[in-house]
TORNUFI-187553 format. One record per residue (C-alpha): residue in three letters; x negated, y negated, z negated. Coordinates in steps of 0.001 Angstrom, whole numbers, plus 524288, in hexadecimal, padded with zeros to 5 digits. Layout:
REM TORNUFI-187553
type / px / py / pz
ALA / X / Y / Z
...
This chain:
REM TORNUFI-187553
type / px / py / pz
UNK / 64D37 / A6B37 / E2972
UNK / 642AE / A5FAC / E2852
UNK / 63A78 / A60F9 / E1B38
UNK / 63B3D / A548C / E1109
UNK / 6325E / A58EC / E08B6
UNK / 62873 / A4D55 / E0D22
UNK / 631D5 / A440A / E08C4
UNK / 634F3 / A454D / DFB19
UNK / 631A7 / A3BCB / DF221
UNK / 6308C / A3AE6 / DE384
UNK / 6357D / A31B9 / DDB02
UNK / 62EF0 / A2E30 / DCD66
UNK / 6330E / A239C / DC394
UNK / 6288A / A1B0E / DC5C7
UNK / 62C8E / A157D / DB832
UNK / 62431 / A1F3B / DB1A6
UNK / 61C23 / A2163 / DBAFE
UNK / 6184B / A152B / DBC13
UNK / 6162A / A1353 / DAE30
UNK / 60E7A / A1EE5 / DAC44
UNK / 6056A / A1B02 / DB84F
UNK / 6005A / A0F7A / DB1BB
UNK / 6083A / A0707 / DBB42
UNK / 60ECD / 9FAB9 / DB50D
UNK / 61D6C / 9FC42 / DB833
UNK / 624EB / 9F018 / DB925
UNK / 63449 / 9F0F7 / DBC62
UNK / 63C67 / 9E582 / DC320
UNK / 64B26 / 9E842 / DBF2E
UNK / 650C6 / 9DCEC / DC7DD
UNK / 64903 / 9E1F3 / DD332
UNK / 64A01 / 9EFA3 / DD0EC
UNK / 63BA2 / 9EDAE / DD263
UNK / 62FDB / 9F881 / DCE79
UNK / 620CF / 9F3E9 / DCD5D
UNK / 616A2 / 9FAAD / DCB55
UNK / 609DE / 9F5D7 / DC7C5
UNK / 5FBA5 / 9FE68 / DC556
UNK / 5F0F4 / A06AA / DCB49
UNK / 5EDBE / 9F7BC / DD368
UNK / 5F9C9 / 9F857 / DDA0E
UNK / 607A4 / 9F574 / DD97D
UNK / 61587 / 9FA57 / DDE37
UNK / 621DD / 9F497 / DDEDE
UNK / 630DA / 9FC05 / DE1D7
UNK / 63D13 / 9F6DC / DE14D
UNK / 64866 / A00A7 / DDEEC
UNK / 6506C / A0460 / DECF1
UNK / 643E5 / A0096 / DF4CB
UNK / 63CD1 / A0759 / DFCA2
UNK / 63118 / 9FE2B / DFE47
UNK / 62795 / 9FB60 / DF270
UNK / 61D07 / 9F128 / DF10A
UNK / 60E7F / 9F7B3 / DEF6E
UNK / 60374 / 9EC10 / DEBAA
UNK / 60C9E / 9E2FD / DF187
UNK / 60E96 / 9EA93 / DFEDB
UNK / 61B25 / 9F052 / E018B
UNK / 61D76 / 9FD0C / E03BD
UNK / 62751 / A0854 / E081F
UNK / 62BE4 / A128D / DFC94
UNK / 62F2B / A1DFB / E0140
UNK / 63AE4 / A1E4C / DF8C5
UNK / 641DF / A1319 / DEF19
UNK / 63FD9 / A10CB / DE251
UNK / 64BF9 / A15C3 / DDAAB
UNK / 650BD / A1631 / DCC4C
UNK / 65503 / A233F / DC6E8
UNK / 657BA / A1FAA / DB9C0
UNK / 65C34 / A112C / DB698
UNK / 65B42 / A116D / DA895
UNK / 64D48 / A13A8 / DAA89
UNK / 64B14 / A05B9 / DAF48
UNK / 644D0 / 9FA27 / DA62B
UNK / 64745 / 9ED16 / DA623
């Protein structure tokens, strides 16, 4: 049997994370759209994607962004 164990990933709500990091958190609705702005740097996700935008470079997520709980989101 061929071990997985390398290739778990965890999943955080980057919503409160965020937040709590000191980032600025700014939500697009329309384009399903996350930013992410402190620290000198700056990340972008949309939801379904697996690519992101990093200081204005793209690059590959290991896994796409995803909502758990709708209700959660804000306008």
């Amino acid at each position: 049997m061929r071990n997985l164990s390398w290739c778990i990933v965890t999943f955080v709500s980057m919503d409160s994370v965020g937040g709590g990091a000191g980032l600025e958190v700014k939500w697009d609705k329309a384009g399903k759209r996350a930013q992410y702005d402190g620290w000198n740097t700056s990340i972008a996700v949309r939801l379904g994607s697996k690519t992101g935008i990093l200081d204005g470079k793209m690059v590959k997520l290991e896994s796409a962004p995803f909502i758990s709980d709708a209700q959660n989101i804000k306008s």
